[in-house]
PDB file of N, CA, C and O in Angstrom:
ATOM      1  N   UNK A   1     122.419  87.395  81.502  1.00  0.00           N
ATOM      2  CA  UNK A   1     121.625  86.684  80.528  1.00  0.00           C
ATOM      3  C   UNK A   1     120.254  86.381  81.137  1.00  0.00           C
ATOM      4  O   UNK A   1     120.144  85.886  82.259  1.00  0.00           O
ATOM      5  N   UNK A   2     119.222  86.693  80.365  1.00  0.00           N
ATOM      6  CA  UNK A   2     117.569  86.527  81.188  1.00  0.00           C
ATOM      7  C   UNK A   2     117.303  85.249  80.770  1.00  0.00           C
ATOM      8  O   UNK A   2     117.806  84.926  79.694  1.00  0.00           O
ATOM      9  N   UNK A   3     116.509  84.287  81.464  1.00  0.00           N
ATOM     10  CA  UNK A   3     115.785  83.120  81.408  1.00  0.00           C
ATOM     11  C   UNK A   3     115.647  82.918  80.031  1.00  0.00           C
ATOM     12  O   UNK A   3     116.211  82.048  79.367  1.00  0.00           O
ATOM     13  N   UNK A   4     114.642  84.016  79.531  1.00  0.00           N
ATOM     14  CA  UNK A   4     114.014  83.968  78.114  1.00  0.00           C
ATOM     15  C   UNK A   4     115.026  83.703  77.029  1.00  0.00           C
ATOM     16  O   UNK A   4     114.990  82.810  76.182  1.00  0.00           O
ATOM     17  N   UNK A   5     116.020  84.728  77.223  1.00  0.00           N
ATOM     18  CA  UNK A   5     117.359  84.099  76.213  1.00  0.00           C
ATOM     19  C   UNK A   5     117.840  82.537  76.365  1.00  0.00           C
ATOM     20  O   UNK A   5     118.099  81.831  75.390  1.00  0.00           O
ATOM     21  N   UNK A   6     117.909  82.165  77.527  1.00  0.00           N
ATOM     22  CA  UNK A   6     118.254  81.024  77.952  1.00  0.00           C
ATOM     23  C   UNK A   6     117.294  79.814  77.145  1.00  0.00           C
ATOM     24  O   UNK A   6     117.660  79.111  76.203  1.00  0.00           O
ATOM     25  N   UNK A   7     116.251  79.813  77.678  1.00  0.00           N
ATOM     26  CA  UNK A   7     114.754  79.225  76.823  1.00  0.00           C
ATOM     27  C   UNK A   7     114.926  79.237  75.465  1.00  0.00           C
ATOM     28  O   UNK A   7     114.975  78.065  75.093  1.00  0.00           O
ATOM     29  N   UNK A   8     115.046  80.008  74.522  1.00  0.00           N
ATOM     30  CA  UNK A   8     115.334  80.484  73.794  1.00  0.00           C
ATOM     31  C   UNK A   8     116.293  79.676  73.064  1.00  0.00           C
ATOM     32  O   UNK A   8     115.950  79.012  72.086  1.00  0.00           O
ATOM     33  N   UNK A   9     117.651  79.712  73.566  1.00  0.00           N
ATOM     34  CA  UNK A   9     118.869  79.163  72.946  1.00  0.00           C
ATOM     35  C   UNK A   9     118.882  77.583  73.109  1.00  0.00           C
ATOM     36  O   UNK A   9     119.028  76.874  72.114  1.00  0.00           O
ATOM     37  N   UNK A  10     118.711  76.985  74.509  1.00  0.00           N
ATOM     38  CA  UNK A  10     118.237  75.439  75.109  1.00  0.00           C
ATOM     39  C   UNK A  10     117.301  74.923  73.970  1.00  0.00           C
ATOM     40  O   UNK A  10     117.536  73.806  73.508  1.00  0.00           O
ATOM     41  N   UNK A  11     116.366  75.578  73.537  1.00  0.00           N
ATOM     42  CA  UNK A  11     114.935  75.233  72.353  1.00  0.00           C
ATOM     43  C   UNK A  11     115.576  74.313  71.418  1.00  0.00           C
ATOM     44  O   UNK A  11     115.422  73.157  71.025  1.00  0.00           O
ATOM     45  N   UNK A  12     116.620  75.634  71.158  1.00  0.00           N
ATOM     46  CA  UNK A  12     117.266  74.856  69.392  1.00  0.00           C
ATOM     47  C   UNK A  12     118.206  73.781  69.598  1.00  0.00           C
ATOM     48  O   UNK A  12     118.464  72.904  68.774  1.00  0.00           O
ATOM     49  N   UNK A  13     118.814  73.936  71.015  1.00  0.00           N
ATOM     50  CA  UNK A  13     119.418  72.080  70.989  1.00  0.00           C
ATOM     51  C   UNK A  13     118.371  71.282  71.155  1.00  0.00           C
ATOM     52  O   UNK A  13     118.287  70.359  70.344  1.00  0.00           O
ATOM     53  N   UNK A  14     117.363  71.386  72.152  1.00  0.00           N
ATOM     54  CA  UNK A  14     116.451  70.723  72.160  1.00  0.00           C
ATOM     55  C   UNK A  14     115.522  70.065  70.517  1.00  0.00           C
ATOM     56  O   UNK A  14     115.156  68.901  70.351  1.00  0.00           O
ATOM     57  N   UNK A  15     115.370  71.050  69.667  1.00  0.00           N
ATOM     58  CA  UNK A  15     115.092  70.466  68.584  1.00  0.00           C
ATOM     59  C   UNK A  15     115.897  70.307  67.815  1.00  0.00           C
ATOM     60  O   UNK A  15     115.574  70.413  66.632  1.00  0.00           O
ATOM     61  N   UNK A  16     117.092  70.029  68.120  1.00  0.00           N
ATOM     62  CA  UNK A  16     118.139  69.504  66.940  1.00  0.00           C
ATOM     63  C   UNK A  16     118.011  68.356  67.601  1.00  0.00           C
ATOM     64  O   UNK A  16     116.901  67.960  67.245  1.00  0.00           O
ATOM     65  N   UNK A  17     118.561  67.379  68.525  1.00  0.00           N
ATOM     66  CA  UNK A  17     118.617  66.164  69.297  1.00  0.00           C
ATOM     67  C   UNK A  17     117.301  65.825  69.497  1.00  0.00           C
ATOM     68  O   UNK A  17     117.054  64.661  69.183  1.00  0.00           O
ATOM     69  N   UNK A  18     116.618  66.299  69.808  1.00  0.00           N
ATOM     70  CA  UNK A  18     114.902  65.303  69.091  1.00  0.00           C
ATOM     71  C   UNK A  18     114.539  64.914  68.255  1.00  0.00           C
ATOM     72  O   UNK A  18     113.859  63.966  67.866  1.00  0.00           O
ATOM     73  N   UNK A  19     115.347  66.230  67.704  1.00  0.00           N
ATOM     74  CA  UNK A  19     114.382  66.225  65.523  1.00  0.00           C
ATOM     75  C   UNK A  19     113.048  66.287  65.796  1.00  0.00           C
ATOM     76  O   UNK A  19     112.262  65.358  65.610  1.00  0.00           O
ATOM     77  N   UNK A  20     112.781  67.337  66.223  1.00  0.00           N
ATOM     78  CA  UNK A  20     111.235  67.828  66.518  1.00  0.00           C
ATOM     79  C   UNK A  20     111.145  69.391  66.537  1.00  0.00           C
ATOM     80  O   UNK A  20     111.235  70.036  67.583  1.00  0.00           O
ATOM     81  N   UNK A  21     110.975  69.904  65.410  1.00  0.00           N
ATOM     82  CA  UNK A  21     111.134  71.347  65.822  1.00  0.00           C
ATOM     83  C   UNK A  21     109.922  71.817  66.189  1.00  0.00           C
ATOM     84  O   UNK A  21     109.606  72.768  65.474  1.00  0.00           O
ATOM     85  N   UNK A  22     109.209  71.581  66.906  1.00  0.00           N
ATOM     86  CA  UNK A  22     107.858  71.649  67.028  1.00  0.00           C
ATOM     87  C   UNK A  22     108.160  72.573  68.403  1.00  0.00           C
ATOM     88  O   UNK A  22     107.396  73.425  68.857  1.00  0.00           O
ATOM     89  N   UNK A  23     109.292  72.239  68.874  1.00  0.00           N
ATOM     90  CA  UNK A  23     109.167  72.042  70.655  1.00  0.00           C
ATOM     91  C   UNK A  23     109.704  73.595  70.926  1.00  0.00           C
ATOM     92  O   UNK A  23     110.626  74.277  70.478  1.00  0.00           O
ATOM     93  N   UNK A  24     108.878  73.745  71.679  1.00  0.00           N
ATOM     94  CA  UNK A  24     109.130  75.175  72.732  1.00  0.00           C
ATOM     95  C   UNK A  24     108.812  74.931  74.731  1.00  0.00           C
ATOM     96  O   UNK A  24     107.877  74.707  75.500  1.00  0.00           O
ATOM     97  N   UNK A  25     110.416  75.187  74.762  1.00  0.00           N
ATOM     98  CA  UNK A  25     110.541  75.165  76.405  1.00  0.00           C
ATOM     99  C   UNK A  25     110.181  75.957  76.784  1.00  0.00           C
ATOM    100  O   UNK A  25     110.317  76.968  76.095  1.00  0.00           O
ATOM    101  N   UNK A  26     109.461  76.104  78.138  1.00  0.00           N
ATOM    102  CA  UNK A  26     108.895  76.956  79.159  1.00  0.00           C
ATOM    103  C   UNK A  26     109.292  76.622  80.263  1.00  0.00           C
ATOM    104  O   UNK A  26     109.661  75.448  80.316  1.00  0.00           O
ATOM    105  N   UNK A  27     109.375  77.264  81.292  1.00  0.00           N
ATOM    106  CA  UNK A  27     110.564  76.844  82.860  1.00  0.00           C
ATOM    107  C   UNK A  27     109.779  75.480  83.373  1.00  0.00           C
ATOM    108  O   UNK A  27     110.424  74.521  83.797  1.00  0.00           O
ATOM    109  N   UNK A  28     108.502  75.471  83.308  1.00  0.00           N
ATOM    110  CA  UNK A  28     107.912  74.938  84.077  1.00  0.00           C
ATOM    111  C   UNK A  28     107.569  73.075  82.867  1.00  0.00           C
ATOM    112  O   UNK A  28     106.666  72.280  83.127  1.00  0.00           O
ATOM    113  N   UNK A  29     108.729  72.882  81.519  1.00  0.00           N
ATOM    114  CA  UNK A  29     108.254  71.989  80.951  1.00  0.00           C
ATOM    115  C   UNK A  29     109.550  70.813  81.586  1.00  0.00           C
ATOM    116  O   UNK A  29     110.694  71.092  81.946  1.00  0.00           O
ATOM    117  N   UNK A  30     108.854  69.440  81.549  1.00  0.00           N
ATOM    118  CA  UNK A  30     109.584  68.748  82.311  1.00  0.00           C
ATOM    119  C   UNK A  30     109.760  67.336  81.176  1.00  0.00           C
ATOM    120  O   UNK A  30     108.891  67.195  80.315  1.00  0.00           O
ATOM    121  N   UNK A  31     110.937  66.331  81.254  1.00  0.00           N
ATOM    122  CA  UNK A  31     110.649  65.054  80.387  1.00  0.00           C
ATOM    123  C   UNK A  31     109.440  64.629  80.025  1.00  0.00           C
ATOM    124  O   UNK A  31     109.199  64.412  78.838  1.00  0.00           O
ATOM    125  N   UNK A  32     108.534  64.456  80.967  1.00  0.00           N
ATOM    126  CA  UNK A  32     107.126  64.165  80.689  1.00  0.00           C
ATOM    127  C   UNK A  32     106.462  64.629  79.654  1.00  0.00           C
ATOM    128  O   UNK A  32     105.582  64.067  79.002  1.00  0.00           O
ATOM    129  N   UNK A  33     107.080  66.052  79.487  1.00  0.00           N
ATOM    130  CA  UNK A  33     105.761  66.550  78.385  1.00  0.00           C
ATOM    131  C   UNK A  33     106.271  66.465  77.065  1.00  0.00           C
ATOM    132  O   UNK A  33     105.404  66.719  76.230  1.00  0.00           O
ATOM    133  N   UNK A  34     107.826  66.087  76.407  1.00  0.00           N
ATOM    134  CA  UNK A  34     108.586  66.299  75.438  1.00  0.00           C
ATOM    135  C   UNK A  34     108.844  64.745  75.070  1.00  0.00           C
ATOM    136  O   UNK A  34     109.421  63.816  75.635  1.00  0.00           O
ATOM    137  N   UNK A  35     108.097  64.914  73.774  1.00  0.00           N
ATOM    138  CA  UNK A  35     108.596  63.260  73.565  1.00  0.00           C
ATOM    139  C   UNK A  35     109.464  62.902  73.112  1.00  0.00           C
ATOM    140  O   UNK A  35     109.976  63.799  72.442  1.00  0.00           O
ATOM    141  N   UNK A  36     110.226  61.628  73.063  1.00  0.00           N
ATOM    142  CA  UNK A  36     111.582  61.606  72.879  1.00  0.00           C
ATOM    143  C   UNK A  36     112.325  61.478  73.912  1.00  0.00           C
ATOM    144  O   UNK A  36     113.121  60.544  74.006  1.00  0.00           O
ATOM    145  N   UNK A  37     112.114  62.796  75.250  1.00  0.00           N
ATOM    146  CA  UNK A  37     113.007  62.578  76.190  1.00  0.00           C
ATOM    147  C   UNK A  37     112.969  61.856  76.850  1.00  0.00           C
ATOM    148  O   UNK A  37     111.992  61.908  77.598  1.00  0.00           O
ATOM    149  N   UNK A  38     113.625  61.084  76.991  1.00  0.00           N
ATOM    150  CA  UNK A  38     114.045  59.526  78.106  1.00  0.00           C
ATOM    151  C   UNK A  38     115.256  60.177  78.812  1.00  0.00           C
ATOM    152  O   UNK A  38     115.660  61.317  78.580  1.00  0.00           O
ATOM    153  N   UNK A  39     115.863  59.178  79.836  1.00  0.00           N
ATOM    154  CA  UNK A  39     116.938  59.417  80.327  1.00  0.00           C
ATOM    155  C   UNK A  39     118.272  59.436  79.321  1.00  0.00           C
ATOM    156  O   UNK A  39     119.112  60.292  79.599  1.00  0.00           O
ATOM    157  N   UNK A  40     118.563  58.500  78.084  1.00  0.00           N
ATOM    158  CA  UNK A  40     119.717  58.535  77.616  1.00  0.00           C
ATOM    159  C   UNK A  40     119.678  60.006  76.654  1.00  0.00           C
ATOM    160  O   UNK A  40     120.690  60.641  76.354  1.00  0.00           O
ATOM    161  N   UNK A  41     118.412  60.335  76.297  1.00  0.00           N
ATOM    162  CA  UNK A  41     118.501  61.500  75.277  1.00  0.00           C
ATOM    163  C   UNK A  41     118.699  63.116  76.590  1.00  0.00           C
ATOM    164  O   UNK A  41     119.077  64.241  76.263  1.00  0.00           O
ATOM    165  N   UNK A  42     118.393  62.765  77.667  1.00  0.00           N
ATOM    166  CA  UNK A  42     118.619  63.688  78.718  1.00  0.00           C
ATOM    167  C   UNK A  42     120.300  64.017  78.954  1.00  0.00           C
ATOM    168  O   UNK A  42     120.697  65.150  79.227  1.00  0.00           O
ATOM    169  N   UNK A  43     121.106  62.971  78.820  1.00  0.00           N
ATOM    170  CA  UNK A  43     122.339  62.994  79.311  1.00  0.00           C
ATOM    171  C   UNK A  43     122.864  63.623  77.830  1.00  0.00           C
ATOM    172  O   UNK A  43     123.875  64.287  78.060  1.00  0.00           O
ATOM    173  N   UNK A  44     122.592  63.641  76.667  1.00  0.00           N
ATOM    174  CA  UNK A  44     122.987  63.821  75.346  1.00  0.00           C
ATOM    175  C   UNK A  44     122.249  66.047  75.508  1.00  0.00           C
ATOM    176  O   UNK A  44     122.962  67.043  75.382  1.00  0.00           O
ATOM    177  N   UNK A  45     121.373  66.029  75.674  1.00  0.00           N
ATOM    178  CA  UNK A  45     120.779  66.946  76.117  1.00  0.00           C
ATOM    179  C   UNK A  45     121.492  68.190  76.699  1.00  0.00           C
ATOM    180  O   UNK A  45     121.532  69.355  76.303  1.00  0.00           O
ATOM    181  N   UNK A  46     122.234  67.349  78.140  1.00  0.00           N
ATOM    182  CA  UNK A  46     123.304  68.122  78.403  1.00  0.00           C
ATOM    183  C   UNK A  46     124.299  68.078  78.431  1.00  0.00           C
ATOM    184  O   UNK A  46     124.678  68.946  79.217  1.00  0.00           O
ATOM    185  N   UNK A  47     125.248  67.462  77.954  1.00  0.00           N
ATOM    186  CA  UNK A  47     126.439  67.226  77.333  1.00  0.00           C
ATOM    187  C   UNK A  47     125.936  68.623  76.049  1.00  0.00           C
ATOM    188  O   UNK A  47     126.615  69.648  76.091  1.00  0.00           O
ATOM    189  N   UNK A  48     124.982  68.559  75.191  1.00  0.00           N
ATOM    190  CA  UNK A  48     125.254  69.485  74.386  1.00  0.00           C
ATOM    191  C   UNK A  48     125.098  71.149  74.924  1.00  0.00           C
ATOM    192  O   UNK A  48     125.385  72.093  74.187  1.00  0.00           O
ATOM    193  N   UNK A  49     124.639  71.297  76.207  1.00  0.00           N
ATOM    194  CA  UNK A  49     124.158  72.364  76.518  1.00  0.00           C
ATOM    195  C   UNK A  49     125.200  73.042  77.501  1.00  0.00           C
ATOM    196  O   UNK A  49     125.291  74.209  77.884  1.00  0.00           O
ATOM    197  N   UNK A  50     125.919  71.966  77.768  1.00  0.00           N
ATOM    198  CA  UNK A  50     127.173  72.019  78.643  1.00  0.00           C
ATOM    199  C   UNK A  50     128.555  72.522  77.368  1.00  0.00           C
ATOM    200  O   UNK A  50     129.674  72.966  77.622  1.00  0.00           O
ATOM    201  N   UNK A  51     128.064  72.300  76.316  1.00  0.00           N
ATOM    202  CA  UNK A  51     128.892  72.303  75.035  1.00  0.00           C
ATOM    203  C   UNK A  51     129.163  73.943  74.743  1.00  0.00           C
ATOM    204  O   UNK A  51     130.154  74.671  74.676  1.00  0.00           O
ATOM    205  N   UNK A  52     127.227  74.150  74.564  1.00  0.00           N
ATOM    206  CA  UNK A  52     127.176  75.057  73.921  1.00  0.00           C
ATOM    207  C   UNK A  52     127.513  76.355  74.855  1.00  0.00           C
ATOM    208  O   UNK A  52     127.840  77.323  74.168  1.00  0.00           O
ATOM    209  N   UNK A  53     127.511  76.569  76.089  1.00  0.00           N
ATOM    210  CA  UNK A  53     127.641  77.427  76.823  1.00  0.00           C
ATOM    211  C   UNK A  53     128.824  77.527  77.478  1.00  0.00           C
ATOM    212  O   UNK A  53     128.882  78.462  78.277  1.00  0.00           O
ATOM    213  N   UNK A  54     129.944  76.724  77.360  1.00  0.00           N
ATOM    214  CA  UNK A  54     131.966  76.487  77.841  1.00  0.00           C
ATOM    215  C   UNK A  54     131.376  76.114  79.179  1.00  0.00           C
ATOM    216  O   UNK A  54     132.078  76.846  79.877  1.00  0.00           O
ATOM    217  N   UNK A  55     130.472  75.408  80.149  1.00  0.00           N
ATOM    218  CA  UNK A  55     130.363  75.023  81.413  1.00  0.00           C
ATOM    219  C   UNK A  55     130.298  73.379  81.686  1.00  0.00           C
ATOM    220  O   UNK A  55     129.851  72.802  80.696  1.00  0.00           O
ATOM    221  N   UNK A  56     130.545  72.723  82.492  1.00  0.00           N
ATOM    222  CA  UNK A  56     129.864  71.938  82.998  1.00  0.00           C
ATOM    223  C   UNK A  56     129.053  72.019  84.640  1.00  0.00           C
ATOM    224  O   UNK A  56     129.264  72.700  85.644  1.00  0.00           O
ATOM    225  N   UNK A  57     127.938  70.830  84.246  1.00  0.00           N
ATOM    226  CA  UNK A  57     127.427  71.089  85.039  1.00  0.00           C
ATOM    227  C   UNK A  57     127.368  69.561  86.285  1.00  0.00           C
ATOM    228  O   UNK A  57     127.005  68.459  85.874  1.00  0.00           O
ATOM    229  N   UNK A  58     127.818  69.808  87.891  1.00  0.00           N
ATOM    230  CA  UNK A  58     128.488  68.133  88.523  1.00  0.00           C
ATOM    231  C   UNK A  58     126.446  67.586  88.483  1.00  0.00           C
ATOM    232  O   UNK A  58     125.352  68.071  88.197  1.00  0.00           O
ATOM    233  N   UNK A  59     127.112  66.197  89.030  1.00  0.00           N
ATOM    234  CA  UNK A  59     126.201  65.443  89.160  1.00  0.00           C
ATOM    235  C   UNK A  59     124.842  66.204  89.974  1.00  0.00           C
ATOM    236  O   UNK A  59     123.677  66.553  89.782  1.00  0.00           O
ATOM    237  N   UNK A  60     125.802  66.180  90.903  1.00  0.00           N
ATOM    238  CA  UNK A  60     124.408  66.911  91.805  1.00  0.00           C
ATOM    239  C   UNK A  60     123.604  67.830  91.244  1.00  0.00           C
ATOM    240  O   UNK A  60     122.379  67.720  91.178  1.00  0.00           O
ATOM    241  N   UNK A  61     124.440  69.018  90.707  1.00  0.00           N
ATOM    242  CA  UNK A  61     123.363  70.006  89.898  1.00  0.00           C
ATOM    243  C   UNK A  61     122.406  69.216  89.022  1.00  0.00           C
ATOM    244  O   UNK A  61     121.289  69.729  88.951  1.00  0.00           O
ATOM    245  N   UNK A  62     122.606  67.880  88.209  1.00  0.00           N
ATOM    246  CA  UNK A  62     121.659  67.347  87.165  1.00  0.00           C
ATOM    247  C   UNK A  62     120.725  66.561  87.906  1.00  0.00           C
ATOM    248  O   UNK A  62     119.622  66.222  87.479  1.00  0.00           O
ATOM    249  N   UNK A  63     121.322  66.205  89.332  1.00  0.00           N
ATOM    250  CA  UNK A  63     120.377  65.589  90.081  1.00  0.00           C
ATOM    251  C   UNK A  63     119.307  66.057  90.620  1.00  0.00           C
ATOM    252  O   UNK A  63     118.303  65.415  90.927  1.00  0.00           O
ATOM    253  N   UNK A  64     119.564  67.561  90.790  1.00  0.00           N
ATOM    254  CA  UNK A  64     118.722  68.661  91.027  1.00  0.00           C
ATOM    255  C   UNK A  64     117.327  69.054  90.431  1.00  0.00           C
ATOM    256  O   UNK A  64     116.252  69.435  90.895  1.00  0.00           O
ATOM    257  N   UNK A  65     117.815  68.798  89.246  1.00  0.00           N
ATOM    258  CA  UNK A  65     116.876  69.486  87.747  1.00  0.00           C
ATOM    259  C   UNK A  65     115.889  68.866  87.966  1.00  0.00           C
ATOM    260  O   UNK A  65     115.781  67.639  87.950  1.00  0.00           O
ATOM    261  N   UNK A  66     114.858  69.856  88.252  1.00  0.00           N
ATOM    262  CA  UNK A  66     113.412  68.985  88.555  1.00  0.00           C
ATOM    263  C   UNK A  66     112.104  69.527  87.030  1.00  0.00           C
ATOM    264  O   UNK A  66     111.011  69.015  86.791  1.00  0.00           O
ATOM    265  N   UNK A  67     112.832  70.745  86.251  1.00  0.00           N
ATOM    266  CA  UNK A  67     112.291  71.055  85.145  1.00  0.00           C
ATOM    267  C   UNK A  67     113.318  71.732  84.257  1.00  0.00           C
ATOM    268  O   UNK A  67     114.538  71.658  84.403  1.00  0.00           O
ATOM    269  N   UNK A  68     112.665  72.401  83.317  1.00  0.00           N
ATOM    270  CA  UNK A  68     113.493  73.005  82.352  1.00  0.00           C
ATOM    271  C   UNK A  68     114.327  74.195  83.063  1.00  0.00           C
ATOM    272  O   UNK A  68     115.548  74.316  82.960  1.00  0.00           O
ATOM    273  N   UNK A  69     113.235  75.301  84.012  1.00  0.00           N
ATOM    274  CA  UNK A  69     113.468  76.434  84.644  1.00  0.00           C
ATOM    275  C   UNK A  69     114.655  76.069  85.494  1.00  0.00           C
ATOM    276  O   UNK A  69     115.619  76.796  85.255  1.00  0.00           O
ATOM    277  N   UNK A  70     114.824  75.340  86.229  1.00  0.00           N
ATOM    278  CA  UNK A  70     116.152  74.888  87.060  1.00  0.00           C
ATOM    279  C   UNK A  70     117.506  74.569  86.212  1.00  0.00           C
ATOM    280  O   UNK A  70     118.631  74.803  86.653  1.00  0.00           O
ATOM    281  N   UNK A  71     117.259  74.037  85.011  1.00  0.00           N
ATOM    282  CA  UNK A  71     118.225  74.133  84.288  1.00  0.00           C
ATOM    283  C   UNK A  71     118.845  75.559  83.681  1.00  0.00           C
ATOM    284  O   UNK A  71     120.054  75.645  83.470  1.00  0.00           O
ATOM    285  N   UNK A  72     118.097  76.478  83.459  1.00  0.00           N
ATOM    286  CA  UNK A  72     117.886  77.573  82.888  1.00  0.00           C
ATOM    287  C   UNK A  72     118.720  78.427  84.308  1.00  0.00           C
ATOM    288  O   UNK A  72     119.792  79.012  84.155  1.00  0.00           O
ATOM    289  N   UNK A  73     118.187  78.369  85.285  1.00  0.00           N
ATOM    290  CA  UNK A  73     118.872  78.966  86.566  1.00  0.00           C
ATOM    291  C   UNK A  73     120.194  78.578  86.742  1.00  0.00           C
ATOM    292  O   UNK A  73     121.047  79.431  86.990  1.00  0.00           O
ATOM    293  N   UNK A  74     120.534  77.150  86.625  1.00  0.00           N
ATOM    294  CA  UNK A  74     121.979  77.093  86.575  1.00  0.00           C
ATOM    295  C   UNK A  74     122.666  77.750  85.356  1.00  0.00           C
ATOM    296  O   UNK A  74     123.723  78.379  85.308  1.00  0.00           O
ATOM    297  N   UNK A  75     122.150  77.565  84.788  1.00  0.00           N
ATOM    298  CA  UNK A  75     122.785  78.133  83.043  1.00  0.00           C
ATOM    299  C   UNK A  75     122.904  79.632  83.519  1.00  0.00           C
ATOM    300  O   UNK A  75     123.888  80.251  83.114  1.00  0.00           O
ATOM    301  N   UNK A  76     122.061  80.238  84.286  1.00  0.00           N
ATOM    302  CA  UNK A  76     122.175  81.979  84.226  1.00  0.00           C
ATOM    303  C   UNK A  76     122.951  81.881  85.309  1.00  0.00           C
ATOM    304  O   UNK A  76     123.425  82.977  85.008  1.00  0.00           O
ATOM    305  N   UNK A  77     123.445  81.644  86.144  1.00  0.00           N
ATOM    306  CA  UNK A  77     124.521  81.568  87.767  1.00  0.00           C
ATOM    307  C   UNK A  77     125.866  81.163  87.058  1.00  0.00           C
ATOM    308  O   UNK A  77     126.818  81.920  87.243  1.00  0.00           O
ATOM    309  N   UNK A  78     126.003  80.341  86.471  1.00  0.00           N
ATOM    310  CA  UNK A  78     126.813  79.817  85.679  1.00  0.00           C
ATOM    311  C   UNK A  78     127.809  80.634  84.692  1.00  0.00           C
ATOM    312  O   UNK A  78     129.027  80.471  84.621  1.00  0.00           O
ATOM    313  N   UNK A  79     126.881  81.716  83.811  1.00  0.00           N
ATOM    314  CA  UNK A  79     127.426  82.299  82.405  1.00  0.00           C
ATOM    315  C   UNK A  79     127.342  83.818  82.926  1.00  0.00           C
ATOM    316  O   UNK A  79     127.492  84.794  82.191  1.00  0.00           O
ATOM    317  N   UNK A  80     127.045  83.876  84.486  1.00  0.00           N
ATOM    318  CA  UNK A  80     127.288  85.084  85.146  1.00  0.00           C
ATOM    319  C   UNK A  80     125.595  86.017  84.395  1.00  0.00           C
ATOM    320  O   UNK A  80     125.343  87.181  84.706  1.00  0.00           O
TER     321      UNK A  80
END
């Protein structure tokens, strides 16, 4: 699975749980730039992304996530 698919699919949870369809992820977009995202809509975020793909992901990996692209990397290591 390439990044771009990844980006791609992450988008539309991302604008379902915002209610902003405005929003388009890029590796390099982080909480800061997406409004809405706080920490409690982050944990909702991935709980759904963890949903949508049969994975979870441990603490540490979320502790990790320093942008979208790192999420996207686990998601592709992950779904093989």
């Amino acid at each position: 699975m390439e990044i771009q698919e990844i980006l791609d699919e992450i988008s539309v949870i991302f604008r379902d749980i915002l209610k902003n369809n405005d929003i388009v992820l890029k590796e390099e977009t982080v909480a800061s730039d997406v409004q809405g995202w706080d920490s409690l809509t982050n944990m909702r975020l991935i709980t759904a992304v963890e949903k949508h793909y049969g994975i979870r992901f441990s603490l540490r990996e979320v502790l990790k996530f320093k942008n979208v692209g790192d999420l996207c990397r686990v998601i592709q290591n992950k779904v093989g």
